[in-house]
C-alpha positions in Angstrom: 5.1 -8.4 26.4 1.9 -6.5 25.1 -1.4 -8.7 25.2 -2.4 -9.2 21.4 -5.7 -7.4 21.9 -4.2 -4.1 22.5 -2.5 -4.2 18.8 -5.3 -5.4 17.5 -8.0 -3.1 19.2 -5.1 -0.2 18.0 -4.4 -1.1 14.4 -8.9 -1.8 14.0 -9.3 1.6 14.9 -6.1 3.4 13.5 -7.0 2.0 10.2 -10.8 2.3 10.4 -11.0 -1.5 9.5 -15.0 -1.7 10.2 -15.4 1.8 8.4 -14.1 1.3 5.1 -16.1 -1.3 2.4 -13.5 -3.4 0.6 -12.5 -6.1 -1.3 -10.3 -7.3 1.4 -11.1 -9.3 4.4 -9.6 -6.0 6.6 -7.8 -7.3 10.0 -7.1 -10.3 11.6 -7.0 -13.1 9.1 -5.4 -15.5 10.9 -5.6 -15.3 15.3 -2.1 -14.2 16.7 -0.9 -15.0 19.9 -1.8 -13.9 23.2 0.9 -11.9 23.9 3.8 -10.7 21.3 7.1 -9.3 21.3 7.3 -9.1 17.5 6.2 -8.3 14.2 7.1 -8.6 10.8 6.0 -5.5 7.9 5.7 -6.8 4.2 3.3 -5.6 1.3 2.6 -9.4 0.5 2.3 -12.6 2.0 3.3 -14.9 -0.3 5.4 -18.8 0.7 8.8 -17.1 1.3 7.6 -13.7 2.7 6.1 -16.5 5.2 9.3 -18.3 5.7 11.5 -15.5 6.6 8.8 -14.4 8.8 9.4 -17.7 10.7 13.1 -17.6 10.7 12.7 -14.1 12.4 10.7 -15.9 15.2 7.7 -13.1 14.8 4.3 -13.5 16.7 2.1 -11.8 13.9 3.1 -10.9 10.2 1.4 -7.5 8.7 0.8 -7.2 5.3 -1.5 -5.1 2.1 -2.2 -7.9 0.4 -3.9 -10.8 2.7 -5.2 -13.9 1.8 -8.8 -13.6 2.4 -10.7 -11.6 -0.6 -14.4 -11.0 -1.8 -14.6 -15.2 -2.3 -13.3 -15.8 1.3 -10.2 -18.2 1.3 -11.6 -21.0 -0.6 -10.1 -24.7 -0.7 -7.1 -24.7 1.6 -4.9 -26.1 -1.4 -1.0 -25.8 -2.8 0.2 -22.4 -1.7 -2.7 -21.5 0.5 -2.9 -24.3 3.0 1.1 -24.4 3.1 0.8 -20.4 4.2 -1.8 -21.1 6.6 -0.9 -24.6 7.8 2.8 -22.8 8.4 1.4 -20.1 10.2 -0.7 -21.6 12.7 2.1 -24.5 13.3 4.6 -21.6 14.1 1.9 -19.3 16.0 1.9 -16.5 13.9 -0.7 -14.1 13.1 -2.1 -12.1 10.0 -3.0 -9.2 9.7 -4.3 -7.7 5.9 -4.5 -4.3 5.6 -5.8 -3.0 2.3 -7.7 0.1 1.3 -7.4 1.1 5.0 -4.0 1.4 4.4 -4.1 3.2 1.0 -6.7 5.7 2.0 -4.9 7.0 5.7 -4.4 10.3 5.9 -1.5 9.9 8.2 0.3 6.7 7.2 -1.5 5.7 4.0 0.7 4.7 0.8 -1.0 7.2 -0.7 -0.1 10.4 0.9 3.3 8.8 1.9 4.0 8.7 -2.2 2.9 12.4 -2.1 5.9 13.0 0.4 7.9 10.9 -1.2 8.2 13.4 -4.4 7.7 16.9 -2.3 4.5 17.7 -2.6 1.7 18.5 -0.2 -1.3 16.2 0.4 -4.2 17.7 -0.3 -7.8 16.1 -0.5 -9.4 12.7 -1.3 -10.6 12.2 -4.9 -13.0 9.1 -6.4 -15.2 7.4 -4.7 -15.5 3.5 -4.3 -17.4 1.7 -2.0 -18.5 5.3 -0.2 -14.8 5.5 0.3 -12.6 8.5 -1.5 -9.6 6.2 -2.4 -7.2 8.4 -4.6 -5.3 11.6 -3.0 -4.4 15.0 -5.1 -1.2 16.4 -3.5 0.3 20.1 -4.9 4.2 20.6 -5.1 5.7 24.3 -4.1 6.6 25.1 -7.6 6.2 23.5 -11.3 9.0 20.4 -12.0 8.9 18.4 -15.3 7.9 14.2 -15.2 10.9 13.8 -15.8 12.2 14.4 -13.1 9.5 13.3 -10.6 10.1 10.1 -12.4 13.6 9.9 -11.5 13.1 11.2 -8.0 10.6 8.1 -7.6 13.0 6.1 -9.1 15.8 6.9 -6.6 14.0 6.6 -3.4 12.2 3.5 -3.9 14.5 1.9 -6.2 12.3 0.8 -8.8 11.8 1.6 -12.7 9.3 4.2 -13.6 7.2 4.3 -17.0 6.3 7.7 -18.4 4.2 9.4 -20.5 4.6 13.1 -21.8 7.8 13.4 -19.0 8.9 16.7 -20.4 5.7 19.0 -19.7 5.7 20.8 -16.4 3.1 20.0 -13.4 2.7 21.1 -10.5 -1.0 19.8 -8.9 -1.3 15.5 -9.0 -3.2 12.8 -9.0 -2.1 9.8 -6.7 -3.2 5.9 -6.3 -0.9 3.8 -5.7 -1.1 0.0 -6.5 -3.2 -0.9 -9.4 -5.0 2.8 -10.0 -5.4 3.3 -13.4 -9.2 3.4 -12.8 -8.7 6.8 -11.2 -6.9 8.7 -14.2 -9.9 10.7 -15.6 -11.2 11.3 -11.9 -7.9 13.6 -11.8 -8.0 14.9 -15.0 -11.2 15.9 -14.0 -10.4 17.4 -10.7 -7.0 19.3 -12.4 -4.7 17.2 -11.9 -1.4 18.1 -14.0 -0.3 14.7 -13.9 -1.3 11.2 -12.4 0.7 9.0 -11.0 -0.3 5.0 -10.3 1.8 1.9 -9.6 1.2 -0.8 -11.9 1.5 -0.2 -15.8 -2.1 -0.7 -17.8 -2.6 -1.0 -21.3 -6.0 0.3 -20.9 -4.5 3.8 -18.6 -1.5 4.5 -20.9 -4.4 4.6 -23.9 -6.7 6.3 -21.1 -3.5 8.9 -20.8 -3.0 9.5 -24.4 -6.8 10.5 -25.2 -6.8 12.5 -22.0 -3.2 14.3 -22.8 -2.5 13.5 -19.3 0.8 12.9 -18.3 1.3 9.3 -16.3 4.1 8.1 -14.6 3.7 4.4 -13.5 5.9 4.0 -10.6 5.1 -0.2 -10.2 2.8 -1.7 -8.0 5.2 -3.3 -5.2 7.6 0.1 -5.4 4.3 2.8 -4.9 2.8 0.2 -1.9 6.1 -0.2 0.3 5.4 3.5 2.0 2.4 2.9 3.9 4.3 -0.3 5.5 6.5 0.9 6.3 5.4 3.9 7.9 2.9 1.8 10.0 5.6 -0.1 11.3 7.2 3.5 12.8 3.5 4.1 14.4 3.4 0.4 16.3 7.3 0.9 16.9 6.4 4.5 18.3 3.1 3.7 20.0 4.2 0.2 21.6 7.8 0.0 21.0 8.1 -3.6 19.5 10.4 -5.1 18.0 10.2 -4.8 13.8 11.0 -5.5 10.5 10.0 -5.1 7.0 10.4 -7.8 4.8 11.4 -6.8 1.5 10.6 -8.6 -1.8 11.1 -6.0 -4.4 9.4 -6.8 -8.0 9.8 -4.7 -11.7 6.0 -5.2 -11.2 
């Protein structure tokens, strides 16, 4: 077994926890064990995600979306104090990893959506909180929406949203999650098209006065790839035991 303070020391500095300004609580949210042999990989944690975490006898559960935000935990209450009181009975660990993860230029959700379509990540767009937190990424030669929509659709099995899907692109805009907020950023650095995860009323209208083509890929389906892809690194560089706990949403 590997002492927990190695992971943790790892994932800090992988991730450049105490570098990036966030909305998060980045890191350990809740202590993990001494020593583990296992974790578990899931985008949220959430009562279930929790459960199956337990089932699978894991010594620290990583996730994107943590429990602790800008107004700390608050009132251990209903959902919250069973996640926690659950965790800490079963000695299991959290770890949140949130723009850290988005931003990485080696596992972040971000470049890992570029890859997922074909194209090349390029650099860091839109600043927030002295952090560039979108990504433009190029693809070898023009394709139509269309079809990037369906390619998304295929490999991470979820329903895409489009807007303008037959025009030709080749240079885009990426930020995963809820990124609507970076749509004119790309425009503005000549992006062809943008691509987010959850669907906005206020970026489809954003879109149309922009003539920007948008594909909205859904929140959970454009936030998977950085998971999972930081699972393979703690698999690679300390050759735990994993697994991803999936919960797919239309969302």
């Amino acid at each position: 077994m590997i002492s927990d303070s190695d992971l943790i020391e790892f994932l800090d500095d992988f991730l450049n926890i105490d570098d990036i300004k966030d909305e998060s609580e980045n890191g350990v949210q809740i202590d993990a064990p001494t020593e583990m042999e296992k974790i578990a990989f899931a985008v949220d944690v959430r009562k279930d995600i929790v459960k199956r975490a337990i089932d699978a006898k894991v010594n620290l559960l990583f996730v994107h979306h943590g429990l602790i935000w800008n107004d700390g935990l608050g009132p251990l209450i209903d959902k919250d104090y069973e996640i926690v009181r659950d965790l800490i009975k079963n000695n299991t660990g959290l770890y949140g990893a949130h723009l850290p993860l988005d931003v990485h230029s080696e596992v972040g959700n971000n470049v890992e959506l570029a890859k997922t379509i074909g194209a090349e990540p390029q650099e860091s767009f839109m600043e927030y909180k002295d952090t560039k937190i979108a990504r433009m990424a190029v693809l070898e030669e023009e394709r139509k929406v269309e079809e990037i929509a369906r390619n998304l659709e295929e490999k991470l099995d979820t329903e895409t949203y489009t807007l303008k899907d037959e025009k030709k692109v080749k240079k885009i805009g990426i930020l995963t999650g809820k990124g609507g907020q970076a749509l004119k950023a790309a425009k503005e650095n000549g992006a062809d098209l943008f691509i987010t995860g959850e669907r906005t009323y206020m970026a489809y209208n954003e879109a149309l006065d922009l003539n920007m083509p948008l594909i909205f890929a859904g929140h959970y389906a454009t936030e998977i790839l950085g998971v999972k892809k930081m699972m393979k690194e703690i698999e690679s560089e300390f050759g735990y035991e994993t697994c991803f706990l999936s919960a797919q949403t239309t969302i």
